[in-house]
C-alpha positions as CSV (number, residue, x, y, z in Angstrom):
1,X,0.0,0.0,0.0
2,X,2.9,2.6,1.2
3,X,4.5,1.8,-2.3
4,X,1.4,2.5,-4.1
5,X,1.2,5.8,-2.5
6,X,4.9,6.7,-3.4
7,X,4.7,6.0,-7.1
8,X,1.5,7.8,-7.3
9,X,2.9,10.5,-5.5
10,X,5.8,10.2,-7.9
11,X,3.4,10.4,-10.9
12,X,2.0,13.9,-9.9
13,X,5.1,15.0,-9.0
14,X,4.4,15.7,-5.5
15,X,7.1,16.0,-3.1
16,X,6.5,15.0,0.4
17,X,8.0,14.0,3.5
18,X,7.7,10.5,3.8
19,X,8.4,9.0,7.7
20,X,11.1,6.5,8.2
21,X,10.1,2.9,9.0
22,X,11.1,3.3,12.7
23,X,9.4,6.6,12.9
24,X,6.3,4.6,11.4
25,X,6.5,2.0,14.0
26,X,6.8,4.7,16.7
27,X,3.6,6.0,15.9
28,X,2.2,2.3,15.8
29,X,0.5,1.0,18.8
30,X,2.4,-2.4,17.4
31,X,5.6,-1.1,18.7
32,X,7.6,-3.2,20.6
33,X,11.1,-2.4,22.1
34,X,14.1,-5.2,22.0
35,X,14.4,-6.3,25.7
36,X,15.8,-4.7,27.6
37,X,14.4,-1.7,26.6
38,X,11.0,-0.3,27.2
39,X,8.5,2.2,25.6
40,X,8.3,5.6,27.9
41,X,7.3,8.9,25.3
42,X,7.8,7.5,22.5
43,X,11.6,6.1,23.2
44,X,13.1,2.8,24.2
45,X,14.5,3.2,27.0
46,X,15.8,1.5,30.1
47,X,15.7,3.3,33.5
48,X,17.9,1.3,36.0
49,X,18.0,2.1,39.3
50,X,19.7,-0.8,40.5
51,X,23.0,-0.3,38.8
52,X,24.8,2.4,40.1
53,X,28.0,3.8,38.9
54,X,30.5,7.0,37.9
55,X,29.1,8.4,34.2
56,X,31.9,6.5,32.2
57,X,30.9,2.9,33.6
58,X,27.4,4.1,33.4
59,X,28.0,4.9,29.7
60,X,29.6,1.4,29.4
61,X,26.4,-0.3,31.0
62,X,24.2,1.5,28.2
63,X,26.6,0.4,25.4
64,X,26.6,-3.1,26.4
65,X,23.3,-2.8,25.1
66,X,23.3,-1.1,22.2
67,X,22.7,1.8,23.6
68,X,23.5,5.1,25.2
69,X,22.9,7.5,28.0
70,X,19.5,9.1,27.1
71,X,19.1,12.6,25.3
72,X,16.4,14.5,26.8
73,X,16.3,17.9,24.8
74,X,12.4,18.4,25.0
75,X,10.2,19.0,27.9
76,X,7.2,16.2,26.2
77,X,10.2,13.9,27.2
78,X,11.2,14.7,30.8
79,X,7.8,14.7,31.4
80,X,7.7,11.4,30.4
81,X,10.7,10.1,32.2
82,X,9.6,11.8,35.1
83,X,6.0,10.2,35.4
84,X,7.5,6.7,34.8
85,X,9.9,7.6,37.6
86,X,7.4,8.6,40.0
87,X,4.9,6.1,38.9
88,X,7.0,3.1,39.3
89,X,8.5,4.2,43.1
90,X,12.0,4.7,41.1
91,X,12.8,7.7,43.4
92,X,15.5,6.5,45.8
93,X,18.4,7.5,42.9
94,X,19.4,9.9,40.5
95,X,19.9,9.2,37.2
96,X,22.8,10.0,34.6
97,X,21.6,11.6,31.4
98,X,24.1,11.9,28.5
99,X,25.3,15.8,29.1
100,X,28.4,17.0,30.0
101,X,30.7,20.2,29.3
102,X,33.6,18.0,30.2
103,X,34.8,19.1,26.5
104,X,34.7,22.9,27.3
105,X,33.6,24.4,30.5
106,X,29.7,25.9,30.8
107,X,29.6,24.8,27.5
108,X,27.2,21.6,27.7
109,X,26.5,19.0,25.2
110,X,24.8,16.0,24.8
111,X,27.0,12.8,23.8
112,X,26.5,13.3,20.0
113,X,27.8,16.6,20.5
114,X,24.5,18.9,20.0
115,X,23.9,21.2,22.7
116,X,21.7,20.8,26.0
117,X,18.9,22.9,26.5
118,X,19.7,25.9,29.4
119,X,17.1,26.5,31.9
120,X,13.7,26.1,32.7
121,X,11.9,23.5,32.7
122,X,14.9,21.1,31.8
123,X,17.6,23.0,35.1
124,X,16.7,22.7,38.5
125,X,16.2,25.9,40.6
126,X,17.1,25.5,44.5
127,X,18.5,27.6,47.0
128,X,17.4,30.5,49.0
129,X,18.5,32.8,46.3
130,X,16.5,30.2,43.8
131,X,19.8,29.6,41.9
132,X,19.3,27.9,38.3
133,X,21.6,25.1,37.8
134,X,24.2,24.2,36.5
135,X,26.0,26.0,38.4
136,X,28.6,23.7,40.1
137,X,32.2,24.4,39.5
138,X,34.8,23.4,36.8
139,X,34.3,19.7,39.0
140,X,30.8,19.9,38.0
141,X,30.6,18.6,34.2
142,X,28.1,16.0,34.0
143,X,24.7,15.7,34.7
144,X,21.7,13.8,36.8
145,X,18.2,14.0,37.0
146,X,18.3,14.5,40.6
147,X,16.4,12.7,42.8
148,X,16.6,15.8,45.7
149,X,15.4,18.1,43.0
150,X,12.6,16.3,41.6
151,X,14.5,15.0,38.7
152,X,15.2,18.1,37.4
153,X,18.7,18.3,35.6
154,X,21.7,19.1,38.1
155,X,25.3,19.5,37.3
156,X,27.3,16.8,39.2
157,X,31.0,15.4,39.7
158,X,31.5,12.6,37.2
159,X,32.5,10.0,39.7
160,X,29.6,10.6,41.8
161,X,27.5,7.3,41.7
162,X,23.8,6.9,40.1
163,X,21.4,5.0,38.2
164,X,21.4,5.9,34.5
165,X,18.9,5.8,31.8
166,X,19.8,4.6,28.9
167,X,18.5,4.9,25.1
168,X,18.3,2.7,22.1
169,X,20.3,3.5,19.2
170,X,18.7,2.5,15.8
């Protein structure tokens, strides 16, 4: 049917976007993520708080399955993590994300080098002087959803120890 809809596309010389087969699937009820992945927004993901480790073994624990440490650069997708933290009693850890400014300082990035969103909603505020993070030190270059600022984002030291959540790579 999809092929019959290109070529007659083709025919009247219509140009259109025409979705990926994973983004078709995504939008399909049918979709299934390879264990040990899970559905949550729209994105396999696996959201272990049971493993617990610095962001480079962390990153190792995602790639041993095909993975990596999870994006996060819209607020539909916090959201999202967020619920299914809360929702599942997952709140005892924090949880590495993939963004650091280990490569230059303030300057924070997300593992396939595109940049991580600044502020709210994604940054926690805290504080008496309700100070947006990050705002750790040059110590400070990766980053948590931080379980004592409701899963926010938080600038930590990279051998702190957390959960992680972790992505499937297509």
């Amino acid at each position: 049917m999809m092929k019959a809809f290109v070529v007659l596309m083709a025919c009247l010389g219509a140009s259109a976007y025409l979705p990926t087969s994973s983004e078709i699937l995504r939008e399909s009820k049918a979709y299934v993520c390879p264990d040990p992945f899970e559905l949550i927004g729209g994105q396999c993901l696996i959201v272990d708080n049971f493993t617990k480790g610095t962001y480079q073994g962390m990153k190792q624990f995602c790639e041993m399955f095909q993975g990596r440490v999870v994006k996060i650069d819209n607020a539909d997708t916090l959201r999202a993590i967020t619920d299914h933290i809360y929702d599942n009693k997952l709140t005892t850890v924090s949880f590495w994300i993939g963004a650091t400014d280990e490569a230059a300082e303030g300057t924070w990035q997300w593992d396939d080098e595109t940049h991580v969103p600044m502020g709210t909603p994604f940054w926690a505020n805290f504080g008496c002087s309700n100070n947006q993070a990050p705002d750790g030190d040059k110590q400070e270059n990766c980053a948590v959803l931080d379980k004592d600022l409701h899963f926010y984002f938080n600038d930590v030291h990279c051998d702190s120890d957390a959960g992680v959540i972790c992505e499937a790579v297509w």
